[in-house]
PDB file of N, CA, C and O in Angstrom, chain B, residues numbered from 101:
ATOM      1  N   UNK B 101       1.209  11.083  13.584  1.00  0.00           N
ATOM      2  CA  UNK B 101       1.361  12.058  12.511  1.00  0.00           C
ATOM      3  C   UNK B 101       2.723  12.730  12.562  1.00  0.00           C
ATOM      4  O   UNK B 101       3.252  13.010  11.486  1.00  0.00           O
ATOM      5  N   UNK B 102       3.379  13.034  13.760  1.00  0.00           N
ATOM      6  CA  UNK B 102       4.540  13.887  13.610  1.00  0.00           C
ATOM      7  C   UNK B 102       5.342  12.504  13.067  1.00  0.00           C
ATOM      8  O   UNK B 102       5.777  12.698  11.932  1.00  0.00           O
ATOM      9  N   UNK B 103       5.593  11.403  13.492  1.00  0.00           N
ATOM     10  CA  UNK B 103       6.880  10.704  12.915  1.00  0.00           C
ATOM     11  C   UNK B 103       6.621  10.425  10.867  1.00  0.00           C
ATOM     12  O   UNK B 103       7.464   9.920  10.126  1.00  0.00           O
ATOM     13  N   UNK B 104       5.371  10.893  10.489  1.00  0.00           N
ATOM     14  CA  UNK B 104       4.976  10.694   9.019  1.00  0.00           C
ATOM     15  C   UNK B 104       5.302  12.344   8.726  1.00  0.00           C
ATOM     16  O   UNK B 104       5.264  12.893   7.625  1.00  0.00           O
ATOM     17  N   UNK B 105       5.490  12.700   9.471  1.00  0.00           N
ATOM     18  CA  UNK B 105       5.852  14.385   9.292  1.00  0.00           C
ATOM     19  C   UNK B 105       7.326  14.554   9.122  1.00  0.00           C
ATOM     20  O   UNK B 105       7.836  15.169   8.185  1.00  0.00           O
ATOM     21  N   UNK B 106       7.854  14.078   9.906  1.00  0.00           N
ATOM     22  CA  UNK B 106       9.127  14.301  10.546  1.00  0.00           C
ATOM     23  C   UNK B 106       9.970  12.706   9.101  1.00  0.00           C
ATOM     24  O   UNK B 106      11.199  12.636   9.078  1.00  0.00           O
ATOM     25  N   UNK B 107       9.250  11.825   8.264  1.00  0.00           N
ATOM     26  CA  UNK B 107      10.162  11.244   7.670  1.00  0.00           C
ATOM     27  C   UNK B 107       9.625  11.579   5.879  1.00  0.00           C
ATOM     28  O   UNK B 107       9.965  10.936   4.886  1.00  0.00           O
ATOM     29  N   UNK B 108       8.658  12.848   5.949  1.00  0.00           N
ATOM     30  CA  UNK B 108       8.056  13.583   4.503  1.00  0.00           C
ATOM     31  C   UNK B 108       9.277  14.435   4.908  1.00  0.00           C
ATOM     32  O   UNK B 108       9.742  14.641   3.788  1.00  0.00           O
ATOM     33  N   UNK B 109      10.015  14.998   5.672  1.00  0.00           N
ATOM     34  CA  UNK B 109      10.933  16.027   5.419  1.00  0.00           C
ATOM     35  C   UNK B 109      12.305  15.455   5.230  1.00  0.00           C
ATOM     36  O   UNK B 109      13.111  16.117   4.576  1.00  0.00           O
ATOM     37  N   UNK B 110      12.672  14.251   5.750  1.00  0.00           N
ATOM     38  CA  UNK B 110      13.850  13.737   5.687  1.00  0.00           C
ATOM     39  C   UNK B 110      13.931  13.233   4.207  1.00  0.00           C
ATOM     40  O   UNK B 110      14.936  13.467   3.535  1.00  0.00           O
ATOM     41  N   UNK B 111      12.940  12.589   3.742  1.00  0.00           N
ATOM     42  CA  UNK B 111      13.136  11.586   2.613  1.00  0.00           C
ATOM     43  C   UNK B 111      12.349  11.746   1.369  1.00  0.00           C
ATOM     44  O   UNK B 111      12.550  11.080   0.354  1.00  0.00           O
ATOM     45  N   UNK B 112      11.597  12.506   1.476  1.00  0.00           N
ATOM     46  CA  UNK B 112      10.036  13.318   0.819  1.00  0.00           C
ATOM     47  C   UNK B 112       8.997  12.598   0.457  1.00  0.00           C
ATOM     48  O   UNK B 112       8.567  11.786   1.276  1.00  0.00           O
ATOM     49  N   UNK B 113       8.543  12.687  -0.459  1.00  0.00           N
ATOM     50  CA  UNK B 113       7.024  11.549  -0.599  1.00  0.00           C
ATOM     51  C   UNK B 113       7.337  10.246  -0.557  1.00  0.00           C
ATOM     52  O   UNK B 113       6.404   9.462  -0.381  1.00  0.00           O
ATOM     53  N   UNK B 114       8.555   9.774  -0.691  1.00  0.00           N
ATOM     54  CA  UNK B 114       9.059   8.331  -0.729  1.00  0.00           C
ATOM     55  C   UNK B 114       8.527   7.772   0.330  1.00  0.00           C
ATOM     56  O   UNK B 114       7.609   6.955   0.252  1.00  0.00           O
ATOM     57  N   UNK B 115       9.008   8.126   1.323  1.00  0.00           N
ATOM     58  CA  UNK B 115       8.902   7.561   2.688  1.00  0.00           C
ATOM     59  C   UNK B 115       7.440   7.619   3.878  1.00  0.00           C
ATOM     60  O   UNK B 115       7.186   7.154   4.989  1.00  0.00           O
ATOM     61  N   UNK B 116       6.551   8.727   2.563  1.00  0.00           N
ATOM     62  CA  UNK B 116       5.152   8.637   2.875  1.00  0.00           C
ATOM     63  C   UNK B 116       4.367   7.277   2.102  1.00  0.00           C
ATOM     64  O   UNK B 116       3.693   6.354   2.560  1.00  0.00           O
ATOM     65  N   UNK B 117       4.832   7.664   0.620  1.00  0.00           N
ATOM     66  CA  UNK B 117       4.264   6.632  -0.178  1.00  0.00           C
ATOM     67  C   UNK B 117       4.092   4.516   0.206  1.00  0.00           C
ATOM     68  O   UNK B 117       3.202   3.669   0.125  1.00  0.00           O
ATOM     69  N   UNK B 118       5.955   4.583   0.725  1.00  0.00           N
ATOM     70  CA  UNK B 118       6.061   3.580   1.652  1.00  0.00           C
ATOM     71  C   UNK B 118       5.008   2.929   2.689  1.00  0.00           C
ATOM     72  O   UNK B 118       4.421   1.847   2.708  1.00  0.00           O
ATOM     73  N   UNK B 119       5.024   4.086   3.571  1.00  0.00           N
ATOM     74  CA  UNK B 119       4.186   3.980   4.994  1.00  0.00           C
ATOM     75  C   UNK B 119       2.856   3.808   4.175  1.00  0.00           C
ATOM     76  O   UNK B 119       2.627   2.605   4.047  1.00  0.00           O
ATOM     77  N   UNK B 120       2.194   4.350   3.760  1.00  0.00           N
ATOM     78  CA  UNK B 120       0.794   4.432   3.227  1.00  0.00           C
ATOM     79  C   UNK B 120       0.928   2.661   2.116  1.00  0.00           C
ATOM     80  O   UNK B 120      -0.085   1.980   2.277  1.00  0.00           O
ATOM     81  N   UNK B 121       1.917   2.049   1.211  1.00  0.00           N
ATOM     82  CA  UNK B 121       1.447   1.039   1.018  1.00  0.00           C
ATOM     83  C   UNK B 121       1.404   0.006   1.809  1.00  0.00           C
ATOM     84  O   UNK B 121       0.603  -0.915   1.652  1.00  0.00           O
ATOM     85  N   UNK B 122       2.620   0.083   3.118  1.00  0.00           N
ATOM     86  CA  UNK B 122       2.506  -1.199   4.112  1.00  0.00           C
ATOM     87  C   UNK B 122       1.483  -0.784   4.693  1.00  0.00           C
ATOM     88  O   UNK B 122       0.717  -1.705   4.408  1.00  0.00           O
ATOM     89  N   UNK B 123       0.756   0.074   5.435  1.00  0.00           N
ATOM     90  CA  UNK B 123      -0.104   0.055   5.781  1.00  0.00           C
ATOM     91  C   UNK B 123      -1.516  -0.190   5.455  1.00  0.00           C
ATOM     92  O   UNK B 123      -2.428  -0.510   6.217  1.00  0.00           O
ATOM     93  N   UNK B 124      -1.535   0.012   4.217  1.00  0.00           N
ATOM     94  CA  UNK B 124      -2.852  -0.210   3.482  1.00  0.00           C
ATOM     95  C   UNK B 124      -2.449  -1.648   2.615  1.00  0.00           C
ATOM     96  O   UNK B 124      -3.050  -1.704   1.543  1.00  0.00           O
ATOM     97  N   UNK B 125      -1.799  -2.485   2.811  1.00  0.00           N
ATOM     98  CA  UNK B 125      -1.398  -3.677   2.760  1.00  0.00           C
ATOM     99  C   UNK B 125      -2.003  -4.597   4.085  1.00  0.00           C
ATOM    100  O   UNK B 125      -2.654  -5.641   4.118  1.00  0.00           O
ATOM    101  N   UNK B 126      -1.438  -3.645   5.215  1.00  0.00           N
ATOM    102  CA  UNK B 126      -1.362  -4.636   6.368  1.00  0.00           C
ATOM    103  C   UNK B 126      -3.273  -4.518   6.912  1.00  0.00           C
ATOM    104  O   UNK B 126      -4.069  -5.409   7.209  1.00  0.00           O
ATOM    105  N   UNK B 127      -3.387  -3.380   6.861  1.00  0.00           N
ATOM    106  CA  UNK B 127      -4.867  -2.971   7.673  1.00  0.00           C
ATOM    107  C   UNK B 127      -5.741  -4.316   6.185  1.00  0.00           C
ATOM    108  O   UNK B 127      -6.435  -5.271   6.533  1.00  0.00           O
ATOM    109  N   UNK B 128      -5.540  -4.104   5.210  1.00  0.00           N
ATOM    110  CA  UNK B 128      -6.309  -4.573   4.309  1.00  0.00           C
ATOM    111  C   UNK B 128      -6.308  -6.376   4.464  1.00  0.00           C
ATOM    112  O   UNK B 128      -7.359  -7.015   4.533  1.00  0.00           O
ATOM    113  N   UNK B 129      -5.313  -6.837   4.491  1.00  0.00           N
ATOM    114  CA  UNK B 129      -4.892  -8.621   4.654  1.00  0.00           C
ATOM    115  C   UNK B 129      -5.272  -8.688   6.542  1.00  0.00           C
ATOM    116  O   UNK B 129      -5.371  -9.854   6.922  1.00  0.00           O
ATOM    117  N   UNK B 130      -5.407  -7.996   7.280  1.00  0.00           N
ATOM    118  CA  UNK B 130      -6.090  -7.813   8.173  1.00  0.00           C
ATOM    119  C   UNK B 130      -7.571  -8.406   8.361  1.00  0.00           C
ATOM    120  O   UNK B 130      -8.069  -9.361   8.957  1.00  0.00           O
ATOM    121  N   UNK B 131      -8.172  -6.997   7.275  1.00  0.00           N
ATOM    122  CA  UNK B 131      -9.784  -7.383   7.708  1.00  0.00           C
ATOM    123  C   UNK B 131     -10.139  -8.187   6.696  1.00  0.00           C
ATOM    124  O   UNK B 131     -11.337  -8.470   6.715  1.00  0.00           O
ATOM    125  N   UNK B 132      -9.508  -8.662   5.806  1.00  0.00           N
ATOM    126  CA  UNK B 132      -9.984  -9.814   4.933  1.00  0.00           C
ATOM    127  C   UNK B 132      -9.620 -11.040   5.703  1.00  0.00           C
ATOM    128  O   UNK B 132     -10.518 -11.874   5.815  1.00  0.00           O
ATOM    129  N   UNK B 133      -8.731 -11.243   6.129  1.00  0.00           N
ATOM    130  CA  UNK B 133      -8.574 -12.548   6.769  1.00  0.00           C
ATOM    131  C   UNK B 133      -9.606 -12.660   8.292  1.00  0.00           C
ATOM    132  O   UNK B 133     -10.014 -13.742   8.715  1.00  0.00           O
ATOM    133  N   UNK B 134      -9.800 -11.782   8.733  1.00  0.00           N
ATOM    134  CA  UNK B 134     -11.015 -11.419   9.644  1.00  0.00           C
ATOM    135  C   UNK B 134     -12.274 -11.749   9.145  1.00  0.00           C
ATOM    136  O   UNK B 134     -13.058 -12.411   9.823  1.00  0.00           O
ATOM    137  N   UNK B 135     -12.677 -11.157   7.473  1.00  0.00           N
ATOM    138  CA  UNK B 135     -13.593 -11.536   7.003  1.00  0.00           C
ATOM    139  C   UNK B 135     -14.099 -13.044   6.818  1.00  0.00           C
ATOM    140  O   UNK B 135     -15.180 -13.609   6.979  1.00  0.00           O
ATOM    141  N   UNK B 136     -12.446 -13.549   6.284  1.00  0.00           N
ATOM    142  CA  UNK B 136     -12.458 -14.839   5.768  1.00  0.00           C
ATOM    143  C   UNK B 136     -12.721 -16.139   6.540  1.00  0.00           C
ATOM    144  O   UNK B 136     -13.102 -17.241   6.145  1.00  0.00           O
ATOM    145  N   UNK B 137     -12.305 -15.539   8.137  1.00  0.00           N
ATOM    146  CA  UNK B 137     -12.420 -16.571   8.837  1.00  0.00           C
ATOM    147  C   UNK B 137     -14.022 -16.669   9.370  1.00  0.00           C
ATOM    148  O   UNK B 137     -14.718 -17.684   9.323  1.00  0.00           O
ATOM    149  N   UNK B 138     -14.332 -15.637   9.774  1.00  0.00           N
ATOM    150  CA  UNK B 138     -16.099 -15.391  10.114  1.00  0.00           C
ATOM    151  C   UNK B 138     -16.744 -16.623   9.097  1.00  0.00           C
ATOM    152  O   UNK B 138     -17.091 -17.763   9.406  1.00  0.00           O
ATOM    153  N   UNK B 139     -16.766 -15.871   7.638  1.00  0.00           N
ATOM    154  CA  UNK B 139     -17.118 -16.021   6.426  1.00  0.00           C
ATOM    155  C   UNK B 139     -17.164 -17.318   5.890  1.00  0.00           C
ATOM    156  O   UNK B 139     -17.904 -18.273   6.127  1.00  0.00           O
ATOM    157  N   UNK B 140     -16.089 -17.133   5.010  1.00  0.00           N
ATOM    158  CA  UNK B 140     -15.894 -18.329   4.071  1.00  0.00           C
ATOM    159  C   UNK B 140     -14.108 -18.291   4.234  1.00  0.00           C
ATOM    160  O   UNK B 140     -13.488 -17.365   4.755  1.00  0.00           O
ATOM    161  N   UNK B 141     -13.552 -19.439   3.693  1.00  0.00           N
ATOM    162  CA  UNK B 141     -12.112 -19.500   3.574  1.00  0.00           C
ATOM    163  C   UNK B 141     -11.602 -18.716   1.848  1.00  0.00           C
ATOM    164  O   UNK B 141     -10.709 -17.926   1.540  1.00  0.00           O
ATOM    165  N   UNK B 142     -12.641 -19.394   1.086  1.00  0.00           N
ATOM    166  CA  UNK B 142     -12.302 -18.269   0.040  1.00  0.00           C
ATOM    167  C   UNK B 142     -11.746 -16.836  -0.094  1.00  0.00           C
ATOM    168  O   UNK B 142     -10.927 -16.415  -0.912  1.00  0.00           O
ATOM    169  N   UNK B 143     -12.176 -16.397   0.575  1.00  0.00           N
ATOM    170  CA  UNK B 143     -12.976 -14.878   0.634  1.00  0.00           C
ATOM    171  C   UNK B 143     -11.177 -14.425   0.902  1.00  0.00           C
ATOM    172  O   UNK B 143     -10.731 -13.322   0.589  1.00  0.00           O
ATOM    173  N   UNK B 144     -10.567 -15.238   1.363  1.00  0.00           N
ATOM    174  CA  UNK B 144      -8.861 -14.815   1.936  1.00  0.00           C
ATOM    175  C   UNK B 144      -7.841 -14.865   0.379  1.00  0.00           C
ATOM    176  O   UNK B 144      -6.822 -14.223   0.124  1.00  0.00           O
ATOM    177  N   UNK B 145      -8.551 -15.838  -0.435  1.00  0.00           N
ATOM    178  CA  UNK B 145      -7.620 -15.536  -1.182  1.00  0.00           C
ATOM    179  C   UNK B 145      -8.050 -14.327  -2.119  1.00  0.00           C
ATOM    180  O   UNK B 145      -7.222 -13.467  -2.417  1.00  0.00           O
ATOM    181  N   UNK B 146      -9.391 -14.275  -2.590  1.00  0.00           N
ATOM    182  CA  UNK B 146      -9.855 -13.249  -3.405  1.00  0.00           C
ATOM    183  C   UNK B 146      -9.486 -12.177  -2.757  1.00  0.00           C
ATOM    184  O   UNK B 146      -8.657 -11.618  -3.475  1.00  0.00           O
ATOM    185  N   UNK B 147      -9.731 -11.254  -1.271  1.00  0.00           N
ATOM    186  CA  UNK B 147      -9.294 -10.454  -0.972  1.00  0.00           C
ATOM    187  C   UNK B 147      -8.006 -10.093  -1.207  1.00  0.00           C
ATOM    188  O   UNK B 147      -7.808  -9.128  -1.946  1.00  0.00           O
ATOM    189  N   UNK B 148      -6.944 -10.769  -0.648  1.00  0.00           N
ATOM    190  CA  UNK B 148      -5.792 -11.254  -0.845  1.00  0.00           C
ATOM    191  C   UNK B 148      -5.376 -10.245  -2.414  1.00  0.00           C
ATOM    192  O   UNK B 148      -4.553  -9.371  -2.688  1.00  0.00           O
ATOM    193  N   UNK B 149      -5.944 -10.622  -2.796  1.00  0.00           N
ATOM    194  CA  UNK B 149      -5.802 -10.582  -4.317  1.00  0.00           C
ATOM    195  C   UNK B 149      -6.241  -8.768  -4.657  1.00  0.00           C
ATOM    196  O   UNK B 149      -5.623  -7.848  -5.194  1.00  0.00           O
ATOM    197  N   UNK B 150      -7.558  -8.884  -4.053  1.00  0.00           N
ATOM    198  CA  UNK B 150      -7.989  -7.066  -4.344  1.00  0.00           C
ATOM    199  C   UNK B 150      -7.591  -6.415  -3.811  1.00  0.00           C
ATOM    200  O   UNK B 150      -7.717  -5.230  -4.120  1.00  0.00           O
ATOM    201  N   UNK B 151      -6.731  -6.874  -2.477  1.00  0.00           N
ATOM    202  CA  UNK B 151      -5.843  -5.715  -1.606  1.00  0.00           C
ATOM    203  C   UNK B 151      -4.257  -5.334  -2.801  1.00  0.00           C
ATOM    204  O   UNK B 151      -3.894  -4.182  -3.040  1.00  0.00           O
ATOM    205  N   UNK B 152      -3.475  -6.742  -3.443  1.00  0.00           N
ATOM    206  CA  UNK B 152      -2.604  -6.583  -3.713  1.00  0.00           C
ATOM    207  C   UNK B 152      -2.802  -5.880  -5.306  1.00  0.00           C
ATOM    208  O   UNK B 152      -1.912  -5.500  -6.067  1.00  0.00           O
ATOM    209  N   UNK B 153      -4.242  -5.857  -5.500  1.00  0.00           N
ATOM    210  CA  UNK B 153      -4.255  -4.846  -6.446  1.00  0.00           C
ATOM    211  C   UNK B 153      -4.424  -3.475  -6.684  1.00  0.00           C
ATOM    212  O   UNK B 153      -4.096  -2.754  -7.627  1.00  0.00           O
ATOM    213  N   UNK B 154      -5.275  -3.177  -5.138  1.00  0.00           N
ATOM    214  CA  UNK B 154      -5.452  -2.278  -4.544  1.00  0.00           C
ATOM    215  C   UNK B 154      -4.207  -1.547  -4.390  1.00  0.00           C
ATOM    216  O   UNK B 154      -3.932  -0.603  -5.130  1.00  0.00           O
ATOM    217  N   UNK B 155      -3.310  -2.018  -3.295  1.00  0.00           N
ATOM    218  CA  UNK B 155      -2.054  -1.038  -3.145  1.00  0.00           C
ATOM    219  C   UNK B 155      -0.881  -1.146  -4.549  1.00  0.00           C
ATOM    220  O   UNK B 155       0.232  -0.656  -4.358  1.00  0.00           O
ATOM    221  N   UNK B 156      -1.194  -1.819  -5.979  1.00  0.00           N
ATOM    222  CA  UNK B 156      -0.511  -1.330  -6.883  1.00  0.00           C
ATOM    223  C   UNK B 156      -1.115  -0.231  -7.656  1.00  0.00           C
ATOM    224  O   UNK B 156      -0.432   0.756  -7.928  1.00  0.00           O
ATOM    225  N   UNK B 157      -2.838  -0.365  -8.179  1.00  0.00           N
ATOM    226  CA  UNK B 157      -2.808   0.840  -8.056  1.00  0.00           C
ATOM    227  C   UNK B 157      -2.555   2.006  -7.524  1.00  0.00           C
ATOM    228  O   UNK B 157      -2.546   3.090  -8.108  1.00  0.00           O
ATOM    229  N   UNK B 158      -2.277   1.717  -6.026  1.00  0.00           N
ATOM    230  CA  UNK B 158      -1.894   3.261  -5.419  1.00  0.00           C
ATOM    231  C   UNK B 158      -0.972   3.680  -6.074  1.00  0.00           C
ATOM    232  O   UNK B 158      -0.912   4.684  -6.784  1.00  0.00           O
ATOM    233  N   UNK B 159       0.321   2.351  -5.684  1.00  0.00           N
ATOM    234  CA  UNK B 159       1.723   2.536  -6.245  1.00  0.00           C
ATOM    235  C   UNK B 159       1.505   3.189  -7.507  1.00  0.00           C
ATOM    236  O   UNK B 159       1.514   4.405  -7.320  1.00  0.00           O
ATOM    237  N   UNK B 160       1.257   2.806  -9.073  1.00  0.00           N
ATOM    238  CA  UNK B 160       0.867   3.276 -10.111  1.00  0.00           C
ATOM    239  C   UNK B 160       0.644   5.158 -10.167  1.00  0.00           C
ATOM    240  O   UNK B 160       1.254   5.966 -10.867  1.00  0.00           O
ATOM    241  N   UNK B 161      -0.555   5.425  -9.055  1.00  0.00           N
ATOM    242  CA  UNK B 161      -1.125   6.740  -8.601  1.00  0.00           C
ATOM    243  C   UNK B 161      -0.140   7.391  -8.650  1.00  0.00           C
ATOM    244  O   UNK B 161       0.109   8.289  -9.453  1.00  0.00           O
ATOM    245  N   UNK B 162       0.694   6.888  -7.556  1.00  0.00           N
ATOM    246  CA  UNK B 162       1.572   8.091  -6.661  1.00  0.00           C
ATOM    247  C   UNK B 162       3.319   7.965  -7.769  1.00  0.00           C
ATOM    248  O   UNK B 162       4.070   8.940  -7.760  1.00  0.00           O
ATOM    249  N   UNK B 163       3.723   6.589  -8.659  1.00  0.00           N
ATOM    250  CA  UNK B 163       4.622   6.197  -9.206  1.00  0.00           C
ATOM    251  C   UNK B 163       4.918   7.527 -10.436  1.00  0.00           C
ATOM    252  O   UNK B 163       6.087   7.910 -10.389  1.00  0.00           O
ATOM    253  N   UNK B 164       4.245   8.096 -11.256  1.00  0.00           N
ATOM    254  CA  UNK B 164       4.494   9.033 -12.292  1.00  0.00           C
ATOM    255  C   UNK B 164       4.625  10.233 -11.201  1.00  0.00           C
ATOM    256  O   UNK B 164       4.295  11.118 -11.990  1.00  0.00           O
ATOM    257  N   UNK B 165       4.837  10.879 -10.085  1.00  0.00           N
ATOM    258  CA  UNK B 165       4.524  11.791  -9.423  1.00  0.00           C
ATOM    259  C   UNK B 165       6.756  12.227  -9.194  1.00  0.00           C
ATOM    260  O   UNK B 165       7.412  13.268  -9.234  1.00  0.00           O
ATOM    261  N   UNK B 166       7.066  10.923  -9.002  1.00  0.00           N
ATOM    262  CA  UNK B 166       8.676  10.611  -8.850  1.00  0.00           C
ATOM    263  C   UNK B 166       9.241  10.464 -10.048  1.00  0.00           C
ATOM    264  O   UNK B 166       9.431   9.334 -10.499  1.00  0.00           O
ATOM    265  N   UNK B 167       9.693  11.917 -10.937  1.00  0.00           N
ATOM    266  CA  UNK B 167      10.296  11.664 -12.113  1.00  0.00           C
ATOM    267  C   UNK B 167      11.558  10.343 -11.961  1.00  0.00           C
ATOM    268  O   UNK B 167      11.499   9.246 -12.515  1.00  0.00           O
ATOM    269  N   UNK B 168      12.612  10.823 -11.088  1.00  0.00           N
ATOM    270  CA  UNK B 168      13.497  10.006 -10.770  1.00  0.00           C
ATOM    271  C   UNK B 168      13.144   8.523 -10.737  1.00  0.00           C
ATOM    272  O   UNK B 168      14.066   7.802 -11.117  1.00  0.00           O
ATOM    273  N   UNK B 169      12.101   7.944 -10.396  1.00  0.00           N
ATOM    274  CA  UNK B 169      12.085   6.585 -10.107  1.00  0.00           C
ATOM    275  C   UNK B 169      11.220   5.779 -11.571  1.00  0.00           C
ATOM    276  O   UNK B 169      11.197   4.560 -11.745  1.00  0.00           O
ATOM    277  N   UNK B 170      10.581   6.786 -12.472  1.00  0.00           N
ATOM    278  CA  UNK B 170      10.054   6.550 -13.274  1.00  0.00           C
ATOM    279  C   UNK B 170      11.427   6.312 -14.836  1.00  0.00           C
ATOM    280  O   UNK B 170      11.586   5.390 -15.636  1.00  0.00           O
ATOM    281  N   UNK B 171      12.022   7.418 -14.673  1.00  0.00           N
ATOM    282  CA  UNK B 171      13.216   7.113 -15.508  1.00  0.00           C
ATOM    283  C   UNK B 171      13.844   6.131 -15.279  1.00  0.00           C
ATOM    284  O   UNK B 171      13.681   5.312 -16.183  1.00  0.00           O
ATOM    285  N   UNK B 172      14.754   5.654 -14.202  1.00  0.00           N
ATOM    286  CA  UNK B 172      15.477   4.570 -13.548  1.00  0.00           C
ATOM    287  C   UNK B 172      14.940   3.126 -14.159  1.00  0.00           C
ATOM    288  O   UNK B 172      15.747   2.297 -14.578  1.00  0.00           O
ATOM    289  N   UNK B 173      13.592   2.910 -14.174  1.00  0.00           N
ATOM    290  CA  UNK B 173      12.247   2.005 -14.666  1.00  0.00           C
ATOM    291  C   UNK B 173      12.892   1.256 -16.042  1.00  0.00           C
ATOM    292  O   UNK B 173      13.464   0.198 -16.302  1.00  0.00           O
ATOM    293  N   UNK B 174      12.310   2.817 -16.963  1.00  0.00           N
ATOM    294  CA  UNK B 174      12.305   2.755 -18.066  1.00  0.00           C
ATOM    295  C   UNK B 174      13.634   2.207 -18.741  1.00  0.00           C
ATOM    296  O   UNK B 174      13.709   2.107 -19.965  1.00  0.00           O
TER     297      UNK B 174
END
């Protein structure tokens, strides 16, 4: 927590928003491929798929919050 502390003050939500999609990228293609192998082989790409939709909605969430990066876009 202090180094997610210590890079919300250097860089501001950017550098939270970051950390929070690789991570919820990585933990997610994680336990699906965990799933997938138990499971079925399918199950890796569909996950695959609901994780990388998963962390764009976040992106989306947290994306109108950064006037700056929303103008730049447009």
């Amino acid at each position: 927590m202090k180094l997610i502390e210590f890079k919300e003050r250097k860089n501001g939500k950017v550098a939270f928003s970051l950390i929070t999609t690789i991570g919820v990228l990585f933990v997610g293609y994680a336990i699906v491929a965990f799933i997938g192998a138990t499971l079925l082989r399918e199950l890796i790409g569909i996950g695959t798929v609901f994780a990388i939709g998963f962390v764009a909605v976040l992106y989306f969430l947290l994306l109108p919050k950064e006037k700056d990066i929303s103008e730049k876009v447009i």
